[in-house]
ROBA-45020 format. One line per field, with one value per atom (N, C-alpha, C, O, CB): residue number from 1; atom name; x, y, z. Coordinates in pm, whole numbers, plus 50000, padded with zeros to 5 digits. Glycine has a CB too. Layout:
% ROBA-45020
num: [NUM, ...] $
atome: [CA, ...] $
c1: [X, ...] $
c2: [Y, ...] $
c3: [Z, ...] $
% end
This chain:
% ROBA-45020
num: [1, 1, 1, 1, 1, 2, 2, 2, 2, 2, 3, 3, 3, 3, 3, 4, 4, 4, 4, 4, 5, 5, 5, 5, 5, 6, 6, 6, 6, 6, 7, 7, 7, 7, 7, 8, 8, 8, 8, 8, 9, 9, 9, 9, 9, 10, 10, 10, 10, 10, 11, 11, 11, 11, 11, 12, 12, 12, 12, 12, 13, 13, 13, 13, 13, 14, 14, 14, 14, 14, 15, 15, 15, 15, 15, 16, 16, 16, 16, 16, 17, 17, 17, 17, 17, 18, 18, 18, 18, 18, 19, 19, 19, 19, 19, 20, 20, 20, 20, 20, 21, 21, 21, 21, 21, 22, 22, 22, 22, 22, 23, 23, 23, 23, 23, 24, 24, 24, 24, 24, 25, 25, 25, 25, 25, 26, 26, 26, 26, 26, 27, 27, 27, 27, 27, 28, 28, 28, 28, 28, 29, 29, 29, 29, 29, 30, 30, 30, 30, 30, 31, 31, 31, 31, 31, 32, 32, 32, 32, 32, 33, 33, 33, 33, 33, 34, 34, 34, 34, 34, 35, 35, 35, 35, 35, 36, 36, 36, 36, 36, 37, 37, 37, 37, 37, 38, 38, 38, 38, 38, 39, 39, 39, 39, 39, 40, 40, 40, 40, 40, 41, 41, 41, 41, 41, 42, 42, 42, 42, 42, 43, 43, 43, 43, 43, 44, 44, 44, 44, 44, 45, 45, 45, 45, 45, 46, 46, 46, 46, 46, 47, 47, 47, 47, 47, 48, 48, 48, 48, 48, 49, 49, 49, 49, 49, 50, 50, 50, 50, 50, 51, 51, 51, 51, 51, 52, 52, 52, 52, 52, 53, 53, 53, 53, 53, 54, 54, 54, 54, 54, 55, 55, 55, 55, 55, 56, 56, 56, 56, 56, 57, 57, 57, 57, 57, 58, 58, 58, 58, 58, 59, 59, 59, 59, 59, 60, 60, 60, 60, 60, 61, 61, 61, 61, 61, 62, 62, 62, 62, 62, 63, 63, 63, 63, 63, 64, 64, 64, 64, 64, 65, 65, 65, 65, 65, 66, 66, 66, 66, 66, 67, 67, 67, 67, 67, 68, 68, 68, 68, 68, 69, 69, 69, 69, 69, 70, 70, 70, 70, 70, 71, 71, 71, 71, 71, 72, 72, 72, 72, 72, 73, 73, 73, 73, 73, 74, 74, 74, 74, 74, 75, 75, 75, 75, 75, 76, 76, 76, 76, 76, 77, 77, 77, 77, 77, 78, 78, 78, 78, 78, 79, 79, 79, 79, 79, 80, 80, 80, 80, 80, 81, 81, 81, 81, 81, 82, 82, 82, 82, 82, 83, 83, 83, 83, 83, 84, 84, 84, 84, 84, 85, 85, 85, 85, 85, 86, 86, 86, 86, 86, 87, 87, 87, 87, 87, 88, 88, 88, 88, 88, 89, 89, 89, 89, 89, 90, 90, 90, 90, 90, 91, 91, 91, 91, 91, 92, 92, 92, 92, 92, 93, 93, 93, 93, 93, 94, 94, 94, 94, 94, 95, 95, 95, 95, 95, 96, 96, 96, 96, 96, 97, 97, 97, 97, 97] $
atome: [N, CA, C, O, CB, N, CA, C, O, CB, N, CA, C, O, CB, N, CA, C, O, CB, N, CA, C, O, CB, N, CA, C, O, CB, N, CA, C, O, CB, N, CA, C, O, CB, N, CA, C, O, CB, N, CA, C, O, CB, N, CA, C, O, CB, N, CA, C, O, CB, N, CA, C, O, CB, N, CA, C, O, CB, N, CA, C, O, CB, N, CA, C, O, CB, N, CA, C, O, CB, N, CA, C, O, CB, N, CA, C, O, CB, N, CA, C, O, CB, N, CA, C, O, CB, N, CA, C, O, CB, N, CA, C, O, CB, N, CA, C, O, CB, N, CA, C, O, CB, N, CA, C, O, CB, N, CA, C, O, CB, N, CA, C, O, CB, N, CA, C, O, CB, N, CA, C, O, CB, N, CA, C, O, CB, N, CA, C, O, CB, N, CA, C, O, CB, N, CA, C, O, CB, N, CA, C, O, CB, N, CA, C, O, CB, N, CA, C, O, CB, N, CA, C, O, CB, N, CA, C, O, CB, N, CA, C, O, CB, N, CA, C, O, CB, N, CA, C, O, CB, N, CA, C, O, CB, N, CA, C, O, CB, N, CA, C, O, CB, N, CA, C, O, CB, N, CA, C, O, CB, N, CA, C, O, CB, N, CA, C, O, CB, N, CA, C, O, CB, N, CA, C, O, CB, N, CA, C, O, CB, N, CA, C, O, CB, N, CA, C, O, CB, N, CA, C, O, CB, N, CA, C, O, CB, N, CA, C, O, CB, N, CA, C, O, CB, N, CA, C, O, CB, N, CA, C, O, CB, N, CA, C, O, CB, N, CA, C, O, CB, N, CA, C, O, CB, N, CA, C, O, CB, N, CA, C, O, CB, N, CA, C, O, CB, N, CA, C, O, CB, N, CA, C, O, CB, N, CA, C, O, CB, N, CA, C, O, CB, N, CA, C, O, CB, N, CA, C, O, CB, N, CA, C, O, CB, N, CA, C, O, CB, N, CA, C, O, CB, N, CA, C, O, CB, N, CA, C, O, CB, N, CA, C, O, CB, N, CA, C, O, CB, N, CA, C, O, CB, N, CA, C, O, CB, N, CA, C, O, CB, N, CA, C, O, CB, N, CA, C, O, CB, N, CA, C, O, CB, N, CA, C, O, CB, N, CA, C, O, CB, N, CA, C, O, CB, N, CA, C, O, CB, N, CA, C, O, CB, N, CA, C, O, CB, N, CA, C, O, CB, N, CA, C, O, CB, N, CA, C, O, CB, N, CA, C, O, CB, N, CA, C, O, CB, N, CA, C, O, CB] $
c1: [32227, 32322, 32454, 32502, 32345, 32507, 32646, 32769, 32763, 32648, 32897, 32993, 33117, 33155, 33050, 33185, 33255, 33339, 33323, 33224, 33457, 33618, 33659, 33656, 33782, 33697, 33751, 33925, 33970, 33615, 33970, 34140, 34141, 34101, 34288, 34175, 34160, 34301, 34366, 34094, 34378, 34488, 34494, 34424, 34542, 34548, 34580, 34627, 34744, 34715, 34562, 34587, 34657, 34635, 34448, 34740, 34815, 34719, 34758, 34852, 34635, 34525, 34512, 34497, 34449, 34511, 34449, 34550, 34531, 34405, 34648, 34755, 34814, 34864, 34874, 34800, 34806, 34688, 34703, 34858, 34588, 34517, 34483, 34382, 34441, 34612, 34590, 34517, 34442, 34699, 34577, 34503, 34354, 34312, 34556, 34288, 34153, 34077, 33966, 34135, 34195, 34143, 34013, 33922, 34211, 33997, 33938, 33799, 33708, 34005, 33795, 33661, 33642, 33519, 33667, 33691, 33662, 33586, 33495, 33831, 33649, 33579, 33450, 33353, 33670, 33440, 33281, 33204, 33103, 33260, 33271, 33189, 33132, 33019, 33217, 33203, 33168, 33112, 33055, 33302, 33103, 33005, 32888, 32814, 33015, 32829, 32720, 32648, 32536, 32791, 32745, 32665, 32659, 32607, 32698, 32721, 32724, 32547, 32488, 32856, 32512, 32342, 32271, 32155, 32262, 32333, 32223, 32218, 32131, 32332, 32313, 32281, 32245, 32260, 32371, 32199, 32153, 32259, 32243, 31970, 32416, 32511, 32572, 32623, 32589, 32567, 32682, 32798, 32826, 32662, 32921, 33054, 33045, 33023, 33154, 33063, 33091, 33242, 33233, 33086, 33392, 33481, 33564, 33563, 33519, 33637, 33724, 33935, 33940, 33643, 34006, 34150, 34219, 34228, 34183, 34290, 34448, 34530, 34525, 34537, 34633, 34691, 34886, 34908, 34553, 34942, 35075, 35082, 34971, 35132, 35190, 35197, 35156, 35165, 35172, 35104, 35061, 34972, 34996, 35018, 34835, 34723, 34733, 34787, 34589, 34636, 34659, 34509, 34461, 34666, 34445, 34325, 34248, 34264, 34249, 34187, 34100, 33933, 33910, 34211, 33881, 33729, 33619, 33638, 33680, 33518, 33449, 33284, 33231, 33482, 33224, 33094, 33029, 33087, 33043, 32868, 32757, 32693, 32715, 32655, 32615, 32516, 32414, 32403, 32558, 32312, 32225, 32241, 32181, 32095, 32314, 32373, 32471, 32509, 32282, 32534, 32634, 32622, 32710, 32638, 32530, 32496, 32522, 32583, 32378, 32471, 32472, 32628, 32688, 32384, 32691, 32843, 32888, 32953, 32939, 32896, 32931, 32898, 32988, 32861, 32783, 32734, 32819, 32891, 32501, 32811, 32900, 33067, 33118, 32888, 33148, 33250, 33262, 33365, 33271, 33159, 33239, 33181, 33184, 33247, 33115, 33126, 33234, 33326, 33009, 33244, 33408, 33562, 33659, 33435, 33524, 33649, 33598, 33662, 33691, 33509, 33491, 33543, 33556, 33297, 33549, 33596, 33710, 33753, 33576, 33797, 33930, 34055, 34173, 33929, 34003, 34126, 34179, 34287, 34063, 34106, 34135, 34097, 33983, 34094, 34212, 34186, 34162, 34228, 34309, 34017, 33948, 33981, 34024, 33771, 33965, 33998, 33879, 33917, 34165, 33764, 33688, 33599, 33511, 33618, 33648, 33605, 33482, 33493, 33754, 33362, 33300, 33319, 33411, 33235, 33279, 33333, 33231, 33124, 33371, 33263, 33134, 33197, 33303, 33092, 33098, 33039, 33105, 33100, 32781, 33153, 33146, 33030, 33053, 33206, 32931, 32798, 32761, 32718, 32705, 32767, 32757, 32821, 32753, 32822, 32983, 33101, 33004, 32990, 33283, 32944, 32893, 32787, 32762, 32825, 32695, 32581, 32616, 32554, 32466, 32778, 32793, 32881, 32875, 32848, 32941, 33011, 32875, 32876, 33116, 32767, 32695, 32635, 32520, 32561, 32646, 32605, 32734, 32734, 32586, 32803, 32928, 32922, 32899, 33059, 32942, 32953, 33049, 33042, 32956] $
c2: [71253, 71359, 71334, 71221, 71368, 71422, 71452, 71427, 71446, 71600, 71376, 71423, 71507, 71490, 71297, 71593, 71644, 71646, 71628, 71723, 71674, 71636, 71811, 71878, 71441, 71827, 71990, 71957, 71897, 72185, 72040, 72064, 72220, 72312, 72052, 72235, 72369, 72389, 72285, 72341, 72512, 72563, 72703, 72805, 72588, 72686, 72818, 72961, 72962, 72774, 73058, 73239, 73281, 73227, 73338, 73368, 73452, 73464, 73403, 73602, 73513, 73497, 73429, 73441, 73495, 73305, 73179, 73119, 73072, 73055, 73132, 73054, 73129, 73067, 73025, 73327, 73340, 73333, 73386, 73435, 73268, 73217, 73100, 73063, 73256, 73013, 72890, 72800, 72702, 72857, 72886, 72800, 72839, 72787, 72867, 72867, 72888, 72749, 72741, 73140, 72688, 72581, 72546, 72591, 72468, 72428, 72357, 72401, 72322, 72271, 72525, 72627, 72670, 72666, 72749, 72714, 72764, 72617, 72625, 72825, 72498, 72422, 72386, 72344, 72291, 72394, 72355, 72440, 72400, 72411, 72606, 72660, 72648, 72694, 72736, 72584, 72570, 72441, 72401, 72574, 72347, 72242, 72289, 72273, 72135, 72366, 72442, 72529, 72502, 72558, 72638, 72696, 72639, 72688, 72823, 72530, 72441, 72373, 72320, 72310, 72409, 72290, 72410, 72399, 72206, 72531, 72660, 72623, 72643, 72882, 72582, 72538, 72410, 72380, 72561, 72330, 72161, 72092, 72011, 72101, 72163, 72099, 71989, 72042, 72197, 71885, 71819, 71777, 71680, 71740, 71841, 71787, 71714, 71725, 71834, 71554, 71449, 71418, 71349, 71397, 71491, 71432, 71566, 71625, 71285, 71604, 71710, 71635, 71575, 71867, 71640, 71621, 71713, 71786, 71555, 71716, 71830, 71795, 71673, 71867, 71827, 71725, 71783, 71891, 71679, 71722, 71720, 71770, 71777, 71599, 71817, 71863, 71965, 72082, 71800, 71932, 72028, 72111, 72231, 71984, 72063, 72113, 72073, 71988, 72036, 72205, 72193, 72113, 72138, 72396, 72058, 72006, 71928, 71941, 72118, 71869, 71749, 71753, 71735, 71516, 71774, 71798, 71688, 71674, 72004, 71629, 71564, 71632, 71626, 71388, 71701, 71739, 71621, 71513, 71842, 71638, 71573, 71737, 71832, 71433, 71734, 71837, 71790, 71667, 71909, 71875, 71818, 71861, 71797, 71859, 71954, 72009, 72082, 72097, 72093, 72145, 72176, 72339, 72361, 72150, 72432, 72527, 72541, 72636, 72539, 72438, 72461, 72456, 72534, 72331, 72380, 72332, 72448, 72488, 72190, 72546, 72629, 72761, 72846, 72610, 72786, 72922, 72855, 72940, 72961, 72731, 72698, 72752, 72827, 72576, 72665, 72737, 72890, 72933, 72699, 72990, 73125, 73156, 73279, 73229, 73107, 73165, 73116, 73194, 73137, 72994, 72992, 73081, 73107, 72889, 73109, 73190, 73283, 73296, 73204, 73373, 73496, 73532, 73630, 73523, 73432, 73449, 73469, 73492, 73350, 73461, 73461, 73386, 73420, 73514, 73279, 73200, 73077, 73029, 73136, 73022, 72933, 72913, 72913, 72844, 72899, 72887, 72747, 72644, 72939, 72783, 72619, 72557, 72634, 72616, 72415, 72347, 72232, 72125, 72280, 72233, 72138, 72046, 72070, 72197, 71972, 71863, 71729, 71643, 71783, 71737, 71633, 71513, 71484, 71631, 71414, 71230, 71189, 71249, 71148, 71058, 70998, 70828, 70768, 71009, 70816, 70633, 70516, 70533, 70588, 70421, 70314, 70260, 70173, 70215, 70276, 70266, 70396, 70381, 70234, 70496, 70584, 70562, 70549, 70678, 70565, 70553, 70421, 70433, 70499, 70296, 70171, 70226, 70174, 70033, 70378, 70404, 70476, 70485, 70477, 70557, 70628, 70551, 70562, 70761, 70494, 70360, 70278, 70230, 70203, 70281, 70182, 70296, 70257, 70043, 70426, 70509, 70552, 70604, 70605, 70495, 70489, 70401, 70281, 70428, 70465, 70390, 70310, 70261, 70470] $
c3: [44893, 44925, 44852, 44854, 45079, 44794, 44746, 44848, 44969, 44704, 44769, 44886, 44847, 44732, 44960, 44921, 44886, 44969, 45090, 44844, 44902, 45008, 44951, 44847, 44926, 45100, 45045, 45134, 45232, 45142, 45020, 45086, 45145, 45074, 44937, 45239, 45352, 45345, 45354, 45532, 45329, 45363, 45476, 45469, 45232, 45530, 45627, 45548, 45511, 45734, 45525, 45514, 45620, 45729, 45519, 45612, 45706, 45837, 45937, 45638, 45842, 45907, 45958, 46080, 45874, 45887, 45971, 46074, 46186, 45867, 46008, 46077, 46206, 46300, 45972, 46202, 46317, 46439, 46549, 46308, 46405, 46499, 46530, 46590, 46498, 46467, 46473, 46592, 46587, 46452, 46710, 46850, 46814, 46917, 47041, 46780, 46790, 46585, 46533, 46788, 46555, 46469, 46484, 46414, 46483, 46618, 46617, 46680, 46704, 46655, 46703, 46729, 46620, 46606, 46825, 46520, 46383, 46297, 46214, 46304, 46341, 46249, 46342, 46279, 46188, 46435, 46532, 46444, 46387, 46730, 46429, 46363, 46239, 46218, 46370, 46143, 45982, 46008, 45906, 45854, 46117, 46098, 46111, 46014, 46179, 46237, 46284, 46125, 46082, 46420, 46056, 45979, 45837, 45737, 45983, 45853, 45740, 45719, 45625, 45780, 45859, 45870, 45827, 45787, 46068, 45831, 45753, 45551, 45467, 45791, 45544, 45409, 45364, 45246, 45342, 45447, 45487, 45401, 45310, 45433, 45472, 45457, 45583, 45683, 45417, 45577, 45681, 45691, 45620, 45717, 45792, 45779, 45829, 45949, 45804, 45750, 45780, 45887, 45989, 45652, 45837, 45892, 45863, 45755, 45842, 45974, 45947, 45995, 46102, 46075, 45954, 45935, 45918, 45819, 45849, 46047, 46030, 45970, 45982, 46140, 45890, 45828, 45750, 45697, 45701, 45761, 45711, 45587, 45535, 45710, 45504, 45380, 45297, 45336, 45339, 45173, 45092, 45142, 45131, 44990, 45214, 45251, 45443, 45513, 45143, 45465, 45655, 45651, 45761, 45786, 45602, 45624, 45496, 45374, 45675, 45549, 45437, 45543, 45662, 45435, 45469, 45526, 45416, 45295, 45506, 45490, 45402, 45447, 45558, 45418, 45308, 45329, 45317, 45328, 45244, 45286, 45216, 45198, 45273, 45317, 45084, 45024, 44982, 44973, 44925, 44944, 44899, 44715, 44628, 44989, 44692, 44545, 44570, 44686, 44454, 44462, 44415, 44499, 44581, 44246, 44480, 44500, 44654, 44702, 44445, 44725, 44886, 44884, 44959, 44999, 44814, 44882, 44842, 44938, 44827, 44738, 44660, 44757, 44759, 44521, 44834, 44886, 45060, 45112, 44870, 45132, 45213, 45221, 45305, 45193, 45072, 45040, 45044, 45095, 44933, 44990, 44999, 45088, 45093, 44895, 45185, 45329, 45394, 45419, 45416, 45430, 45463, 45439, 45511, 45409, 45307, 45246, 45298, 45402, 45092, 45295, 45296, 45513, 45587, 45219, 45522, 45679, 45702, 45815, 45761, 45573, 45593, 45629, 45618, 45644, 45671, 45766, 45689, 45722, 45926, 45585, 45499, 45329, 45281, 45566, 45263, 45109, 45080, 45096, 45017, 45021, 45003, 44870, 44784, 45009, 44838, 44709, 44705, 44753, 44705, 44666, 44684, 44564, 44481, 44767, 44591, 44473, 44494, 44581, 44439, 44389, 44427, 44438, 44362, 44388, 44498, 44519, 44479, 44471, 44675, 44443, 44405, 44485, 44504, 44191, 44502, 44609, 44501, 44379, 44619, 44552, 44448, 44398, 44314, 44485, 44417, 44373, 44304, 44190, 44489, 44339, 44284, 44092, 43990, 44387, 44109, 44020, 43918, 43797, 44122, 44001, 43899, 43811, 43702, 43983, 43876, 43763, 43652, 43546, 43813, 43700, 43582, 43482, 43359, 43611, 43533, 43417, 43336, 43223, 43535, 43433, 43297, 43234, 43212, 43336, 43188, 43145, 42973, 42861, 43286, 43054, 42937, 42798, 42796, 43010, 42710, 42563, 42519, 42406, 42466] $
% end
């Protein structure tokens, strides 16, 4: 499985329903398993971004059809980038010239 760290920001939208957060994310864990996605770890968080979320996927595609269902709900503008394992990071370094 893949991992992915997504940065979540609050939409006008989102933020006026802020009390209802932490039911919105029960929910994107739940339909996240429709794309045999799992949220590993979800974070509210200070600053730039209102959230730091950590998937696993099984490809790019699930995290990708996950993401614009999220967006398409309205309440948060996603930023999501793949991670790779320190084991992971050691196979692609010995892959390097």
């Amino acid at each position: 499985m893949a991992t992915y760290i997504t940065l979540a920001s609050f939409t006008d939208q989102g933020i006026r329903g802020v009390h209802d957060t932490t039911k919105r994310a029960e929910a994107v864990k739940e339909a996240a398993k429709k794309f045999g996605v799992t949220m590993k770890d979800i974070h509210w968080t200070l600053g730039a971004h209102d959230m730091v979320v950590t998937f696993e996927a099984p490809d790019d595609a699930s995290m990708t059809a996950l993401g614009l269902t999220i967006g398409k709900a309205g309440n948060v503008r996603t930023q999501t980038m793949r991670a790779f394992s320190s084991e992971e990071m050691a196979k692609i370094l010995a892959k390097v010239a």
